[in-house]
ZAFI-37139 format. One record per residue (C-alpha): x, y, z. Coordinates in steps of 0.2 Angstrom, whole numbers, padded with zeros to 4 digits, always signed. Example, Ala and Ser with C-alpha at 12.3 -4.5 7.8 and 13.67 -1.06 7.14 Angstrom:
// ZAFI-37139
+0062-0022+0039;+0068-0005+0036;
This chain:
// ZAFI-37139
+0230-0281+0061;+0236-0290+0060;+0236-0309+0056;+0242-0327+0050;+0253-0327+0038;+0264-0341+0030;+0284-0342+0034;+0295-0340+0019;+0309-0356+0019;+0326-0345+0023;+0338-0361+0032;+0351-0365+0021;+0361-0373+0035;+0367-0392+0031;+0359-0405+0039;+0368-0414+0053;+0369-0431+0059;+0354-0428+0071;+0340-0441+0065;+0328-0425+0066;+0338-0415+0055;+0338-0429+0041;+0321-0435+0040;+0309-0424+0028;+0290-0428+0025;+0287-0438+0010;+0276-0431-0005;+0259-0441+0004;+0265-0434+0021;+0266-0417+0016;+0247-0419+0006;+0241-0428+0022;+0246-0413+0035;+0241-0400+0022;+0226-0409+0024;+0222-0410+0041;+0229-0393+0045;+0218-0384+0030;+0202-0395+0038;+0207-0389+0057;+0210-0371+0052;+0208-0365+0034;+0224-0362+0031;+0233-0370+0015;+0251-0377+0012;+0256-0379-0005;+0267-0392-0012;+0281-0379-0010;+0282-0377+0006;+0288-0397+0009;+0307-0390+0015;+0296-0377+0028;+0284-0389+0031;+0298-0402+0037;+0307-0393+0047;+0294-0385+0057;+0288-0402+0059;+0306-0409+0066;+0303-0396+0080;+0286-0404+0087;+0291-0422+0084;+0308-0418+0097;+0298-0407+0109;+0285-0423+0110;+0297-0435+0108;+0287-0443+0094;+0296-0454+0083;+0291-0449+0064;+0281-0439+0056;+0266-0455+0053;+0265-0454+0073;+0263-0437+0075;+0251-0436+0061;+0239-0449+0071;+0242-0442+0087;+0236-0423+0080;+0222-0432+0070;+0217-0439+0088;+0217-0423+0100;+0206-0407+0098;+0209-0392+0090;+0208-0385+0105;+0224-0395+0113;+0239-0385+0116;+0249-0397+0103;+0239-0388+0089;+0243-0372+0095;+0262-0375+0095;+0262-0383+0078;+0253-0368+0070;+0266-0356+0081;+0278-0368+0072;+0272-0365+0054;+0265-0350+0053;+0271-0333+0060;+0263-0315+0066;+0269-0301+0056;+0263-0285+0062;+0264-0268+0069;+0254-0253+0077;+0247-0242+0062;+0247-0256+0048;+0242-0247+0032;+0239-0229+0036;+0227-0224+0022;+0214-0238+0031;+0216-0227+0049;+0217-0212+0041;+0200-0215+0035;+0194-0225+0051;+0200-0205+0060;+0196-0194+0049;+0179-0201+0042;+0171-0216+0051;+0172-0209+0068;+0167-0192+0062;+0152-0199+0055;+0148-0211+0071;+0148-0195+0082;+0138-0185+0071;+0124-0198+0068;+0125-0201+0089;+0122-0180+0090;+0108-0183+0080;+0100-0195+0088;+0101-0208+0072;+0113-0220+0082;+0115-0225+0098;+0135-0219+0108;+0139-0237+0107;+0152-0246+0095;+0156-0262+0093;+0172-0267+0081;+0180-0285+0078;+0196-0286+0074;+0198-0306+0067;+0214-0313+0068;+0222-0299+0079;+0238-0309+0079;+0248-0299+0093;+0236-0287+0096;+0243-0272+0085;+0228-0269+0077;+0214-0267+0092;+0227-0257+0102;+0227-0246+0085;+0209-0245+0085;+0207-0242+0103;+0222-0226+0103;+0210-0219+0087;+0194-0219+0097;+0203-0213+0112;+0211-0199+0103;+0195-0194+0093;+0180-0195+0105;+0179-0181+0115;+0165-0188+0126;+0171-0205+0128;+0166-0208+0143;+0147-0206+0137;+0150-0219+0124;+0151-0240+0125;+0165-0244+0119;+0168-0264+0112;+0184-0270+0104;+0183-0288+0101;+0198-0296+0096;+0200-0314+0091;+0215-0325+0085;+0217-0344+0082;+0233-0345+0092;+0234-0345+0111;+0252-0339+0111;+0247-0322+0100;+0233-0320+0112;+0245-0320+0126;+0255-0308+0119;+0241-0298+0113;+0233-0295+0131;+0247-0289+0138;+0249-0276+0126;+0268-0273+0126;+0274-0269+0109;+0292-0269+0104;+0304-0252+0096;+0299-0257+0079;+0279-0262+0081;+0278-0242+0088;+0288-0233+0071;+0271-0231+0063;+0262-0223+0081;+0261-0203+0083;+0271-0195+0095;+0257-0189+0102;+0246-0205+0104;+0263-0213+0114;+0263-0200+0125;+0245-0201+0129;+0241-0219+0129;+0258-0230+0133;+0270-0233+0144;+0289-0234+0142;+0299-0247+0149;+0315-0245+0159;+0323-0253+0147;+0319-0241+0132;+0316-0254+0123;+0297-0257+0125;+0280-0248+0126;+0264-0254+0137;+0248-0248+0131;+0238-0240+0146;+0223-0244+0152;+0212-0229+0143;+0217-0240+0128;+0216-0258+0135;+0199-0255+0143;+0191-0255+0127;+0199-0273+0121;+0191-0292+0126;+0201-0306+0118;+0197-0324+0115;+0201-0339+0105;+0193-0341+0088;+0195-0353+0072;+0191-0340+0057;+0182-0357+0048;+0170-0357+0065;+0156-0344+0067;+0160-0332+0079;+0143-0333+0091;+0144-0315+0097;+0130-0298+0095;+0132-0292+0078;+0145-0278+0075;+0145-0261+0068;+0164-0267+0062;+0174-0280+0057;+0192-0279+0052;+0199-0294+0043;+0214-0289+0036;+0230-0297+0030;+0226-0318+0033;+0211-0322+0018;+0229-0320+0007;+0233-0336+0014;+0217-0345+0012;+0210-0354-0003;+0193-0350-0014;+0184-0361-0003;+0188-0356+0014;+0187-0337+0009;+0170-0342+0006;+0166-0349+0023;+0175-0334+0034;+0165-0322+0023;+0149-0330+0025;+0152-0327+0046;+0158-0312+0044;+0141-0307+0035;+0131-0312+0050;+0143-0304+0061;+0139-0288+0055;+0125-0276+0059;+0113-0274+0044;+0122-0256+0035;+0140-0264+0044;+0156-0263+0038;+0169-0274+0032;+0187-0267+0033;+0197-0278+0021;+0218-0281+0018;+0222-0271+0004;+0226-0287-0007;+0214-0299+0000;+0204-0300-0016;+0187-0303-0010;+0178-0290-0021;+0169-0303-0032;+0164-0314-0015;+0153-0298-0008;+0144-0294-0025;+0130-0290-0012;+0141-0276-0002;+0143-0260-0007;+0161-0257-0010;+0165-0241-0005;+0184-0243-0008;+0196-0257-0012;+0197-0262+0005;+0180-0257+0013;+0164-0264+0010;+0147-0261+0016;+0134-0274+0020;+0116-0268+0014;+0105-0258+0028;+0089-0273+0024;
C-alpha cells in the first residue's frame, strides 16, 4: 500500500506578523478537533501533535477564509463527511507515503506462493479462475498497481481468469492520483526491470512511468471510510497494510470487525508488518506475522 499516515512536525521557520501564522489551537481546541476527526474517520491525534495540528489548520482557515479555529470547527461539525472541505483538511494533516513493491518479503510470497497455489486449486477443479483482492487504504495506488503487475506476470492464462482488484481510500485526492496510475522515479526503485518494461509506460520527460492498461484493467477504485463497512461481495484478499499503526484499540477493532466479513470464509488477511493486530484475530489462523487466515466455516 500503501496508506494514511501521520505528518511528523518538521517547520521551524519563525512566525511572522500574519494573523494566521500567530494563532495556535488552545488545549480544548486541539482535544475538540482530535475529537471530531477520530469520530469522522478513526484516525487519532495525540496531544503532541498540537504544533502540526495548528498549522495544518492555519491552512484551511485562509483557504476558507474562516476567521478562527471555533468557526471552522462548527463549520466542519456542520457538513458531511463526504464534503470536499473534509477531504482537504485530511490532505492537510495526514500524508501518503508510499511506493510500488512496499515490503518485498509480503510480495515475494503473494508470487511465489499464493498465486501458485490459486492456480493449482483452479487446475484442480477446487476453485473457481476468479480473484477478488481489496487493497484498503490504497493511498496513491502503489499497492493495487503492485498486485495487478504480480498477477500479470504470474498467470499464464490470464485471460481465462476474472480478475478484481478493488481499491479504496478515504481521501478523494489519493484516489485521483491513484486512477491515473502515474508513479514518480522513486515510487518505481523497488519494481523489476522486467515488470517496467512489460506493464508501464515512460514519459517524455524521464521522469515518470504510466502503468498500462494490462495492469489498470484489473483495478476499480472508490471512496471508503475504513470505520464504515465496506458493502461489497466477499473477498478472497484483503490487504490492509501500513494505517491501523495510526489507529487506536478501539478503532482497530471496528476496521477488523469489517474486514472479517469482507473476507470469504478460508480468506486472507495480509497485514503491515508492525500493525500489531495478532491478539485482535485470535480466531484467524496466523500463518505469519503479517498474514492471517479467516477459518473455512
Amino acid at each position: 500500500m500503501g496508506g494514511i499516515i501521520a505528518v511528523p512536525y518538521t517547520e521551524t521557520t519563525t512566525p511572522t506578523a500574519d494573523p494566521f501564522h500567530i494563532i495556535q489551537v488552545t488545549d480544548v481546541e486541539l482535544q475538540q478537533f482530535a475529537e471530531l476527526i477520530y469520530r469522522r474517520t478513526g484516525i487519532h491525534i495525540p496531544p503532541q501533535k498540537k504544533l502540526l495540528l495548528s498549522n495544518r489548520l492555519r491552512r484551511r482557515l485562509k483557504s476558507k477564509n474562516i476567521a478562527d479555529f471555533a468557526d471552522y470547527y462548527r463549520y466542519l461539525r456542520q457538513i458531511s463527511s463526504r464534503d470536499p472541505e473534509w477531504d482537504a483538511l485530511l490532505q492537510e494533516v495526514t500524508t501518503h507515503e508510499t511506493y510500488l513493491f512496499r515490503d518485498q518479503q509480503q510480495w515475494d510470497w503473494f508470487r511465489n506462493v499464493f498465486l501458485p497455489e490459486r492456480m493449482a486449486a483452479a487446475r484442480q477443479g477446487k476453485l473457481p479462475r476468479s480473484l477478488r483482492i481489496w487493497s484498503a487504504a490504497c493511498s496513491t495506488g502503489d499497492e493495487p498497481v503492485t498486485a495487478a503487475c504480480c498477477i500479470a506476470a504470474c498467470l499464464p492464462d490470464l485471460l481465462l481468469w476474472r480478475i478484481q482488484i478493488f481499491a479504496t481510500d478515504i481521501g478523494l485526492g489519493a484516489l485521483k492520483e491513484a486512477k491515473a496510475a502515474a508513479f514518480g522515479q522513486r515510487a518505481m526503485q523497488n519494481v523489476p526491470d522486467e515488470y517496467r518494461r512489460r506493464f508501464f509506460l515512460k514519459a517524455k520527460d524521464d521522469a515518470t512511468w504510466r502503468a498500462l492498461p494490462a495492469v489498470t484493467g484489473m483495478l476499480a477504485f472508490r471512496q471508503h471510510n475504513l470505520m464504515d463497512p465496506l458493502g461489497e461481495r466477499p473477498f478472497d484478499l484483503v490487504l490492509l497494510k501500513n494505517v491501523l499503526i495510526y489507529f487506536d484499540a478501539s478503532s482497530k477493532a471496528t476496521v477488523l470487525q469489517h474486514v472479517r466479513r469482507a473476507l470469504l470464509p478460508g480468506g486472507l488477511l495480509l497485514a503491515g508488518v508492525a500493525e500489531g493486530v495478532s491478539n485482535m484475530l485470535r480466531d484467524f489462523e496466523r500463518i505469519e506475522p503479517w498474514l492471517f487466515r479467516k477459518p473455512a466455516v
